[in-house]
C-alpha positions as CSV (number, residue, x, y, z in Angstrom):
1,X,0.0,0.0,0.0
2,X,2.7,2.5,1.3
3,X,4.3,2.0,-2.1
4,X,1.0,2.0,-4.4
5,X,0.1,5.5,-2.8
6,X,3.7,6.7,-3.2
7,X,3.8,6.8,-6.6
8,X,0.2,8.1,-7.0
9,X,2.0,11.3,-5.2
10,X,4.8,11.5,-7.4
11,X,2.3,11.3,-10.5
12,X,0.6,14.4,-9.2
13,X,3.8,16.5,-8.9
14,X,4.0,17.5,-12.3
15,X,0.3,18.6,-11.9
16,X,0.6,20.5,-8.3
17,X,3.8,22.7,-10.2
18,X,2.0,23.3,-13.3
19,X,-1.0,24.8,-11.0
20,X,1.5,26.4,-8.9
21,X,3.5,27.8,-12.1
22,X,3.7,31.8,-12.6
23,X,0.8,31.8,-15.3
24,X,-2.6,30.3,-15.7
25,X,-4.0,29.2,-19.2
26,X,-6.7,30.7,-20.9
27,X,-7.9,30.5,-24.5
28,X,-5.0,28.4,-26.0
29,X,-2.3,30.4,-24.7
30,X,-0.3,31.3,-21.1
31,X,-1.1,34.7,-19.4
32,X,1.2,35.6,-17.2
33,X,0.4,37.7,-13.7
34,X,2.9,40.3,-14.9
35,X,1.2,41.0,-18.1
36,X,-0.7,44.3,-17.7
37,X,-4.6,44.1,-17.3
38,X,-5.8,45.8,-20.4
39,X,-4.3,43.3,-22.4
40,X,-5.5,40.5,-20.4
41,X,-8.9,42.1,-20.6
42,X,-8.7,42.7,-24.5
43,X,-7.9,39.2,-25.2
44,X,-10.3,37.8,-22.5
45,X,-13.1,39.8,-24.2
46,X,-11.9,39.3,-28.0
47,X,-10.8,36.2,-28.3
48,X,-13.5,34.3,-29.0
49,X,-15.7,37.1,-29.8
50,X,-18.1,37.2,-33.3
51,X,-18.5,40.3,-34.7
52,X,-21.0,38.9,-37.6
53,X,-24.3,38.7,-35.3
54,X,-26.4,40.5,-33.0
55,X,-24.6,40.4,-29.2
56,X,-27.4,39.0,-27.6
57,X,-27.8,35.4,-26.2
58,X,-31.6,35.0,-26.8
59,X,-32.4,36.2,-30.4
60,X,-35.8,37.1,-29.3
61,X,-34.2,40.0,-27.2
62,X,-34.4,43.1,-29.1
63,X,-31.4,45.7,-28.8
64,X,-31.9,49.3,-27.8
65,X,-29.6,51.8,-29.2
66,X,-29.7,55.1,-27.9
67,X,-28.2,58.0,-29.7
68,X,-27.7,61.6,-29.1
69,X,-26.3,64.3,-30.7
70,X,-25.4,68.0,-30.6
71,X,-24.6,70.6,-33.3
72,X,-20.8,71.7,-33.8
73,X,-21.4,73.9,-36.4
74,X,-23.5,75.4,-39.6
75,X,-20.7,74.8,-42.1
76,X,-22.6,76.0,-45.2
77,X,-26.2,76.4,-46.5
78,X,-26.6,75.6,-50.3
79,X,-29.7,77.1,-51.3
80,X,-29.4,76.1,-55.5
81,X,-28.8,72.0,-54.8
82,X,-30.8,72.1,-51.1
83,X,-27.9,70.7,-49.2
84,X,-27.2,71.7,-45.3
85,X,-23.7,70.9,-44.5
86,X,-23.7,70.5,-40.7
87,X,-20.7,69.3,-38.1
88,X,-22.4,67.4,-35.4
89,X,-20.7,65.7,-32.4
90,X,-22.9,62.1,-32.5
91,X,-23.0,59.4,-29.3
92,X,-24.7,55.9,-29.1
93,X,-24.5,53.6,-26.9
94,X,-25.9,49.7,-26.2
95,X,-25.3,46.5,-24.5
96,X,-23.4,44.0,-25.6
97,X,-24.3,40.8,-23.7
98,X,-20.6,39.3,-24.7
99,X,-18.7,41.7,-23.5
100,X,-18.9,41.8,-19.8
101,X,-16.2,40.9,-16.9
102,X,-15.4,40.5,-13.4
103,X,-13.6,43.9,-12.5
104,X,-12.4,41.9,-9.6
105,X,-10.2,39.4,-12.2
106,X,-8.8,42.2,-13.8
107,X,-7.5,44.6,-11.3
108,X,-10.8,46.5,-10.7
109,X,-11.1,47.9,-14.5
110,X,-14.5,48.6,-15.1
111,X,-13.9,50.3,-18.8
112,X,-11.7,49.5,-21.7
113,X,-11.2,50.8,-24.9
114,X,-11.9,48.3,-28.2
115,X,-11.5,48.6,-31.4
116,X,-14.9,49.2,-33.7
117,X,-13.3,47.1,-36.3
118,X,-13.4,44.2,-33.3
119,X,-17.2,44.3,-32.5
120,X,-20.6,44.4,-33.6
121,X,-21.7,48.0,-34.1
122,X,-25.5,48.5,-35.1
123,X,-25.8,49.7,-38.8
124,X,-27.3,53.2,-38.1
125,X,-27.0,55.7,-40.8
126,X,-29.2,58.8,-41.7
127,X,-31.9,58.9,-44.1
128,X,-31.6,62.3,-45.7
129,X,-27.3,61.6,-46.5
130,X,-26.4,63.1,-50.1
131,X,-22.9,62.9,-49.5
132,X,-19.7,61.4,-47.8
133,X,-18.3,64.4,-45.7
134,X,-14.9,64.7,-44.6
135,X,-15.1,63.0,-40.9
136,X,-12.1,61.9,-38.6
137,X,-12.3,58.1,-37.8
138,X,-12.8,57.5,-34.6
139,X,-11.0,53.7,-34.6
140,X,-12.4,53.0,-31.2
141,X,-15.3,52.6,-28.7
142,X,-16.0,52.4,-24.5
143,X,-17.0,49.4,-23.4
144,X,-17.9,48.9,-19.4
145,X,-18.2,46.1,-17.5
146,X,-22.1,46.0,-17.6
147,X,-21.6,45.3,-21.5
148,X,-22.6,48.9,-22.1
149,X,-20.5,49.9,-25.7
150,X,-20.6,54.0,-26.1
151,X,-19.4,54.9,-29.5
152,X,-18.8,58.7,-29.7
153,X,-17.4,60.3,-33.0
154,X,-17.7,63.6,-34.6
155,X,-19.6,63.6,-38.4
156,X,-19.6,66.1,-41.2
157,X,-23.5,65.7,-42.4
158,X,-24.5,67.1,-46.3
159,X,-28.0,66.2,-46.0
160,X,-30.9,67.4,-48.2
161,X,-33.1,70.1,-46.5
162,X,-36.0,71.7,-48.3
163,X,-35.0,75.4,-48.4
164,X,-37.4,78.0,-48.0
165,X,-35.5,81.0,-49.7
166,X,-38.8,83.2,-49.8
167,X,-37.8,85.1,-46.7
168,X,-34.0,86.0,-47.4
169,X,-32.6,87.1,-45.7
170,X,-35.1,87.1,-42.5
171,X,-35.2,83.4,-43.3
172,X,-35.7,80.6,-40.7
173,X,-34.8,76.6,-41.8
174,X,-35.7,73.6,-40.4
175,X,-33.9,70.8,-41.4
176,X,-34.1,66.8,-40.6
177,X,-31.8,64.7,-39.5
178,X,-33.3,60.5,-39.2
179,X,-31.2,58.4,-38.1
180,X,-32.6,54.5,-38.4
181,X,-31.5,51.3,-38.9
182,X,-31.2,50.2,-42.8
183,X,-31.6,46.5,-42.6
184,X,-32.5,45.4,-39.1
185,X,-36.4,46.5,-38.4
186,X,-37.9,47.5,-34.8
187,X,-38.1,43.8,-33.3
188,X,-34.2,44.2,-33.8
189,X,-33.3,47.3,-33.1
190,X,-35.2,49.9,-31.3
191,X,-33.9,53.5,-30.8
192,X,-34.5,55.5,-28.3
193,X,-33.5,58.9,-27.0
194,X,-30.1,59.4,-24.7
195,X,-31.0,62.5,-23.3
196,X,-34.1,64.1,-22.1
197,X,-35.7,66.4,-24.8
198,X,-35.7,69.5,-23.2
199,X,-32.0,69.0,-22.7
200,X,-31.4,68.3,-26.4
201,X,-33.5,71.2,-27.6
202,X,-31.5,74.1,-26.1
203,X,-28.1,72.5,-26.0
204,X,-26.1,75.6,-27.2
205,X,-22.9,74.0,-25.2
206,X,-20.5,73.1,-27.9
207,X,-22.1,75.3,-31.2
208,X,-19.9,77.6,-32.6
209,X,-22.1,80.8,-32.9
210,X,-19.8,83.1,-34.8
211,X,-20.8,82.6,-38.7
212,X,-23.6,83.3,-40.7
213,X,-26.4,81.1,-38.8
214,X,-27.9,80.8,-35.8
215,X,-28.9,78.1,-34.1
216,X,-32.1,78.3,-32.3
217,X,-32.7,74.8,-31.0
218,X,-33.2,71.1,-32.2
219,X,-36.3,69.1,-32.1
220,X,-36.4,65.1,-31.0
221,X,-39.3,62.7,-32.3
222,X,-39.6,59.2,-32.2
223,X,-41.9,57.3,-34.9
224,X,-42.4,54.1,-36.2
225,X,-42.5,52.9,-40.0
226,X,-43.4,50.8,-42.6
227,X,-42.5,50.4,-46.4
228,X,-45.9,48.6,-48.0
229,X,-46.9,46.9,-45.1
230,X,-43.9,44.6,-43.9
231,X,-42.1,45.1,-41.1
232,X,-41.7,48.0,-39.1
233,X,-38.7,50.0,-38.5
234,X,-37.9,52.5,-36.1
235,X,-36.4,55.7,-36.6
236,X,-35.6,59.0,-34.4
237,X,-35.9,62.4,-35.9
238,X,-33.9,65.7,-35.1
239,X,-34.9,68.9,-36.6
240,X,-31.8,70.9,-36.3
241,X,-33.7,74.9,-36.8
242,X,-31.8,77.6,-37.8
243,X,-31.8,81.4,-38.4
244,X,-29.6,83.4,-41.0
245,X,-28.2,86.7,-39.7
246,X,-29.7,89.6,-41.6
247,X,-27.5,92.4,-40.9
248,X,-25.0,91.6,-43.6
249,X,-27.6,91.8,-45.8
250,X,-28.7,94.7,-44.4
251,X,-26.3,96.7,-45.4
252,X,-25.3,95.4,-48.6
253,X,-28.4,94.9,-50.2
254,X,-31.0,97.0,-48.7
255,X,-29.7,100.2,-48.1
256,X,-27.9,101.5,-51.1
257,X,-31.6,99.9,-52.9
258,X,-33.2,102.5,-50.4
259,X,-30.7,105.1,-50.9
260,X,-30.7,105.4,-54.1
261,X,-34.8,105.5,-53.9
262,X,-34.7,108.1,-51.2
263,X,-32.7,110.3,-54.2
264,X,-35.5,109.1,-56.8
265,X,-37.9,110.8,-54.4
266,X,-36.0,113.9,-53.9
267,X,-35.2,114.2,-57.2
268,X,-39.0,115.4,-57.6
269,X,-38.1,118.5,-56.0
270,X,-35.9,119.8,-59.2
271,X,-38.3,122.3,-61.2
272,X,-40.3,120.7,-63.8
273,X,-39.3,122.6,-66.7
274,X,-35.4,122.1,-66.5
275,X,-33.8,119.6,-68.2
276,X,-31.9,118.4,-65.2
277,X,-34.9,116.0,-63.8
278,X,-34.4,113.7,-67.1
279,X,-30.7,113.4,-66.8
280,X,-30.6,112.8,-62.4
281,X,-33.6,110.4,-62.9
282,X,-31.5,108.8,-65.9
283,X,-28.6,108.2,-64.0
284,X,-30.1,107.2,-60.9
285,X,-32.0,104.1,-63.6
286,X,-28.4,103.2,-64.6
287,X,-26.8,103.4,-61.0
288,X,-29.6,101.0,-59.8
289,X,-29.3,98.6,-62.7
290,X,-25.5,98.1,-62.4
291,X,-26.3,97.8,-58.2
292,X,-28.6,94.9,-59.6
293,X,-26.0,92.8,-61.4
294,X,-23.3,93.7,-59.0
295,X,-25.4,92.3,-56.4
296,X,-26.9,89.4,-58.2
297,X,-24.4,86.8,-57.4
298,X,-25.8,87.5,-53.4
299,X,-28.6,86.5,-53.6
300,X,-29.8,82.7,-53.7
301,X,-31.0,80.8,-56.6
302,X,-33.3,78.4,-57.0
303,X,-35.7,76.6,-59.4
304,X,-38.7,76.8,-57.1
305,X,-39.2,80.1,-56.6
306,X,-37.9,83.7,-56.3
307,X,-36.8,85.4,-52.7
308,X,-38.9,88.6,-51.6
309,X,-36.0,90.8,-52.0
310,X,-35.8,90.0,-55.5
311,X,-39.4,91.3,-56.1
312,X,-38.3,94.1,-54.0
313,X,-35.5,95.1,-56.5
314,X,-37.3,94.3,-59.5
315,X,-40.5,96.7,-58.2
316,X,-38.0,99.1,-57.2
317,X,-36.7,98.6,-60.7
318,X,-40.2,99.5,-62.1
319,X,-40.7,102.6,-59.9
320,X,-37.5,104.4,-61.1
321,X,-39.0,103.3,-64.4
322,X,-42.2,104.8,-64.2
323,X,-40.5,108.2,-62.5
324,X,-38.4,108.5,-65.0
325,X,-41.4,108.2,-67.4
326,X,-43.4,110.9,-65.0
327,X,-40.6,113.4,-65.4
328,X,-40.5,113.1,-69.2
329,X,-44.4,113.5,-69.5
330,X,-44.0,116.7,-67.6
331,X,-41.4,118.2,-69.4
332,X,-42.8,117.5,-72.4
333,X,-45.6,119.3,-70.6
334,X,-44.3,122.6,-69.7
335,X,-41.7,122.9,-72.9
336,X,-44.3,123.1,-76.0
337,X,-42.2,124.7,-78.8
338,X,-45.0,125.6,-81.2
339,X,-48.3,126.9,-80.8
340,X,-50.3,124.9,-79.4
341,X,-54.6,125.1,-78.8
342,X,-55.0,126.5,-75.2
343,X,-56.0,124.2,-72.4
344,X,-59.3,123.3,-72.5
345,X,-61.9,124.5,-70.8
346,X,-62.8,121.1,-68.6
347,X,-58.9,120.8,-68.2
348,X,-58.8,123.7,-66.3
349,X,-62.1,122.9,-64.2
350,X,-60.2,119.9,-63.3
351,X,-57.3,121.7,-62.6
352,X,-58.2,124.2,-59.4
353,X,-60.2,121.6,-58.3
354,X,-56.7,119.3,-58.0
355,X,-55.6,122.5,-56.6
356,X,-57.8,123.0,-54.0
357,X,-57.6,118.9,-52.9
358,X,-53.8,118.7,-52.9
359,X,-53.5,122.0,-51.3
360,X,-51.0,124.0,-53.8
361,X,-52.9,126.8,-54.3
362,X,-50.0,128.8,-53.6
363,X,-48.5,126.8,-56.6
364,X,-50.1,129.0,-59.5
365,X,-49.0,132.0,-57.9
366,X,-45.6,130.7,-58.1
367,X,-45.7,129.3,-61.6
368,X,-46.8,132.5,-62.9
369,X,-44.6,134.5,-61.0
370,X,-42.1,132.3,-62.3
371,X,-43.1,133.0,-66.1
372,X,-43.6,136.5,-65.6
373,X,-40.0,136.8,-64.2
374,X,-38.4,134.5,-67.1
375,X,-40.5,136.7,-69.7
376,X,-40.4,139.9,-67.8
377,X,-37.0,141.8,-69.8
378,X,-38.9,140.6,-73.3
379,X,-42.1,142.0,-72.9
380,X,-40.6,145.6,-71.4
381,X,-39.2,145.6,-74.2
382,X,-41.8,144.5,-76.7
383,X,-44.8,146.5,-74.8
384,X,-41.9,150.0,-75.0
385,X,-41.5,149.3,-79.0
386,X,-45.1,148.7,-79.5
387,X,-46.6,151.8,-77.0
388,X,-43.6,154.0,-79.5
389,X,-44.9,152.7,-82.9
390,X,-48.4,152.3,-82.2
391,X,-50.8,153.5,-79.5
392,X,-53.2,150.8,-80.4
393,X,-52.8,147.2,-80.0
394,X,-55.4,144.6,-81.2
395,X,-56.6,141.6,-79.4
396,X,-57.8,139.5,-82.0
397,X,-56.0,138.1,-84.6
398,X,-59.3,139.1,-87.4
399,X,-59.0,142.3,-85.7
400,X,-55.5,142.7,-86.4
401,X,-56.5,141.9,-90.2
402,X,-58.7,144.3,-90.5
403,X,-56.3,147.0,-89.2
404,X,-53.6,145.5,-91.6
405,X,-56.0,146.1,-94.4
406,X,-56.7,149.6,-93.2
407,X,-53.4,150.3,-93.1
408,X,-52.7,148.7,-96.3
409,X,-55.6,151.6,-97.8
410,X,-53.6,154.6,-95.6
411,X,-50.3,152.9,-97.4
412,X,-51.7,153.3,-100.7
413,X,-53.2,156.8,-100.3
414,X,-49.8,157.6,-98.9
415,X,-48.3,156.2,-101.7
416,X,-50.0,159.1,-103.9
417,X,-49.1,161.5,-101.0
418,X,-46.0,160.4,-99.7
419,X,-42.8,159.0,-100.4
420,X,-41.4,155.3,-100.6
421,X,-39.8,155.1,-97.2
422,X,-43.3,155.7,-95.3
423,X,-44.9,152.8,-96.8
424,X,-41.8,150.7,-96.2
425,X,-41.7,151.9,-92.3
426,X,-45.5,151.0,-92.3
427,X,-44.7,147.5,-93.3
428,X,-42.1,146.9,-91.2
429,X,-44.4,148.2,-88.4
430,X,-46.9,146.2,-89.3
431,X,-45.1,142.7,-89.4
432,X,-43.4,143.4,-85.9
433,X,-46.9,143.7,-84.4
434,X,-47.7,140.4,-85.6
435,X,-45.1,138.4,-84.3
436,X,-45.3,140.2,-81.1
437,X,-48.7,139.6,-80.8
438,X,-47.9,135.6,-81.7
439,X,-45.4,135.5,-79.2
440,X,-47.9,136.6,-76.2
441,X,-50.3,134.2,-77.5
442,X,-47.6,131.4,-77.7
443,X,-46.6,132.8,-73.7
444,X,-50.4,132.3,-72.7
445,X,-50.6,129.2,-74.0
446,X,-47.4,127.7,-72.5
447,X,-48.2,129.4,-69.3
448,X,-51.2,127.8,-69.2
449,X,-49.5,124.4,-70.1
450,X,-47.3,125.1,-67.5
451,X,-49.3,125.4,-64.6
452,X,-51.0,122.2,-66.2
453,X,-47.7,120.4,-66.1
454,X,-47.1,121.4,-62.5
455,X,-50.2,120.7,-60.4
456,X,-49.8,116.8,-62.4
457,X,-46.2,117.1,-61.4
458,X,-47.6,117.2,-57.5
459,X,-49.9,114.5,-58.0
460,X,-48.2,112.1,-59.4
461,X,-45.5,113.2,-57.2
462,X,-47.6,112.1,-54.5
463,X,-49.4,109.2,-55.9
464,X,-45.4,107.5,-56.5
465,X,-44.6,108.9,-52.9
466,X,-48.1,106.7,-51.1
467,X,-46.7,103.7,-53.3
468,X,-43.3,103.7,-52.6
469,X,-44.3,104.2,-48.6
470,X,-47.0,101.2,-48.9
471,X,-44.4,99.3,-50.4
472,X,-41.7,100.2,-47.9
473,X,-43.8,99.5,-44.9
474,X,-45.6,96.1,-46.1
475,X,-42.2,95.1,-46.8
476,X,-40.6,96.8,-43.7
477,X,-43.4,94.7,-41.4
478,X,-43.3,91.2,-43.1
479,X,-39.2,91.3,-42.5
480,X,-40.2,92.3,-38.9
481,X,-42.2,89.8,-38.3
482,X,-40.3,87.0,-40.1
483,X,-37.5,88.0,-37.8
484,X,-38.6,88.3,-34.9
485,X,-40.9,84.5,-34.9
């Protein structure tokens, strides 16, 4: 017996130092207590890991992904192609049923870091993607020792956004962003929200708030669907809203367009029968048309429809058209070269009354005073020749016949009487009557035509002022509005 159990002990030698040896076996291979307990972990966890299925030991459990996100930045808005380029810092975050541990066999480590090439990672991607944006790869993800994986990476989003443009530059967007899973449907996968929405809707924390939109908060909503009645997936939506900042706009668009109206306006205050109106309101029209295509490449484009602003400059366009077409109507007006018929009769009826509602009475005054001045060194001297040659001075042109035939009979009976030269001075006489007498008539009429040309000058001068203030006020309140909803 004492020999039988002897060598039963020294077949168990072997055994007792191989147990007692400075490593333990696991998975094929030594690990020695020295080796540090990240790598022991890594390999305890990967070894015989499979990253080709679902990490979950009953297939009937369904795995919830939650995901969060926050906006980095509002890289650029493409209003032509409806792309949002946007920089958001993403997070999700599940549990992996193979990749949990002991912290106490692994010198109290409750977190590692694993590769994302290693493990499964849930295929979640965002509907409205319309290109590949320039991300950094993030090579890893957290794991825990609850099985809890957290992948965090930063992503540079081009997503389609339907644009509305019709504001600019008061506009406000709101743009989608739905991230679901593409293959696995809602018995799979289910998504749910990391955070509390109220906390995701104001999260300003990490924006960059310096460029040319605002962001005013970001929306959360949860929904399930179906494509033609098969399975359902689910998907979470994030309206990321933003606001563009007008005051660049401001200045370079809208106020030399109001400028250069303001001078249209003014411009009304030049006197109506000078030539200078026509040539400021000309150049004004060409100073506004080469402001247009200077200041066309601001402004968006697209195939759907046209911004506000743009009608604004094209009706602004069409008022220095029809001022422009105002002026020249006047001065045609109040600049008749020939004789003309005088004004008639239900013209001038019209005429005080538009005097007495647009309160210029003081205006005929001053247009006649106005004539008389301009005329006042011609007739002196036209009334002085004609009071020397002739005491009498007809009225009517028939009049003045008859007197030209009577003096034709006196020049004949002078010309048995007197000599050569009188009849000759009689003519002469004669002839310069005449065309004084024509140019009074031709200075009644254009007076007349003149004070015609003003009073219209003042009405439409006020009609085009009303317009351009409706205009400038509906315009002026929608913008308000808009910008401050």
């Amino acid at each position: 017996m004492v020999p039988t159990a002897l060598g039963a002990l020294l077949a168990l030698l072997p055994l007792a130092s191989t147990l007692q040896s400075p490593g333990a076996q696991h998975g094929g291979r030594m690990l020695e207590p020295s080796e540090p307990a990240l790598r022991r972990l890594s390999h305890f966890l990967l070894a015989h890991y499979q990253k080709g299925t679902r990490p979950v030991r009953d297939w009937r459990t369904t795995t919830n992904v939650a995901i969060d996100l926050m906006v980095y930045a509002i890289l650029s808005v493409d209003e032509k192609n409806q792309v949002l380029t946007t920089y958001i810092w993403y997070r999700q975050h599940w549990t992996d049923e193979f990749l949990r541990w002991d912290p106490a066999h692994f010198d109290n480590l409750t977190q590692i870091s694993l590769p994302v090439e290693s493990i499964w990672v849930p295929d979640i991607l965002i509907n409205e993607f319309v290109d590949v944006g320039k991300s950094p790869h993030v090579p890893y993800v957290y794991v825990s020792h609850h099985g809890e994986v957290q992948n965090l990476k930063p992503i540079q989003v081009m997503t389609a956004c339907s644009l509305d443009i019709y504001n600019f530059p008061f506009d406000v967007q709101n743009c989608s962003l739905t991230f679901t899973s593409w293959l696995h449907h809602i018995r799979d996968i289910n998504l749910s929200l990391w955070r509390q929405p109220e906390l995701v809707k104001f999260d300003r924390s990490v924006f960059m708030n310096q460029g040319e939109w605002e962001l005013l908060y970001v929306l959360s909503h949860f929904q399930e669907f179906s494509v033609k009645s098969s399975d359902s997936y689910a998907e979470m939506k994030f309206y990321v809203v933003i606001r563009r900042r007008p005051l660049f706009y401001t200045v370079s668009l809208l106020l030399p367009s109001i400028f250069l109206m303001v001078m249209d306006i003014v411009g009304f205050y030049l006197p109506p029968h000078s030539g200078e109106r026509v040539s400021f309101k000309i150049t004004l029209l060409l100073g506004y048309s080469v402001f247009l295509i200077i200041v066309s490449d601001t402004l968006p484009a697209t195939a759907v429809g046209t911004p506000l602003i743009g009608i604004y400059f094209v009706v602004c366009m069409a008022l220095l058209v029809i001022s422009l077409t105002e002026t020249i109507l006047i001065v045609h007006l109040v600049h008749k070269q020939d004789l003309q018929p005088h004004v008639p009769e239900w013209v001038k009826h019209l005429l005080e009354r538009a005097t007495i509602l647009l309160c210029i009475r003081d205006r005929k005054k001053f247009s006649q005073s106005r004539m008389q001045s301009l005329d006042a060194s011609g007739q002196v001297e036209n009334n002085d020749s004609t009071a020397k040659l002739t005491p009498y001075v007809c009225e009517d042109p028939r009049e003045c016949g008859a007197v030209g035939g009577t003096r034709s009979a006196l020049a004949f009976a002078g010309r048995t009487e007197g000599s050569a030269a009188l009849q000759e001075v009689l003519r002469e006489t004669t002839a310069i009557r005449q065309l004084l007498e024509k140019r009074e008539e031709f200075r009644d009429v254009a007076r007349e035509w003149l004070q015609v040309g003003y009073v219209l000058d003042v009405l439409l001068f006020r009609v085009y002022l009303a317009a351009v203030l409706a205009y400038s006020i509906t315009l002026g309140t929608l913008w308000s509005v808009w910008r401050d909803a």
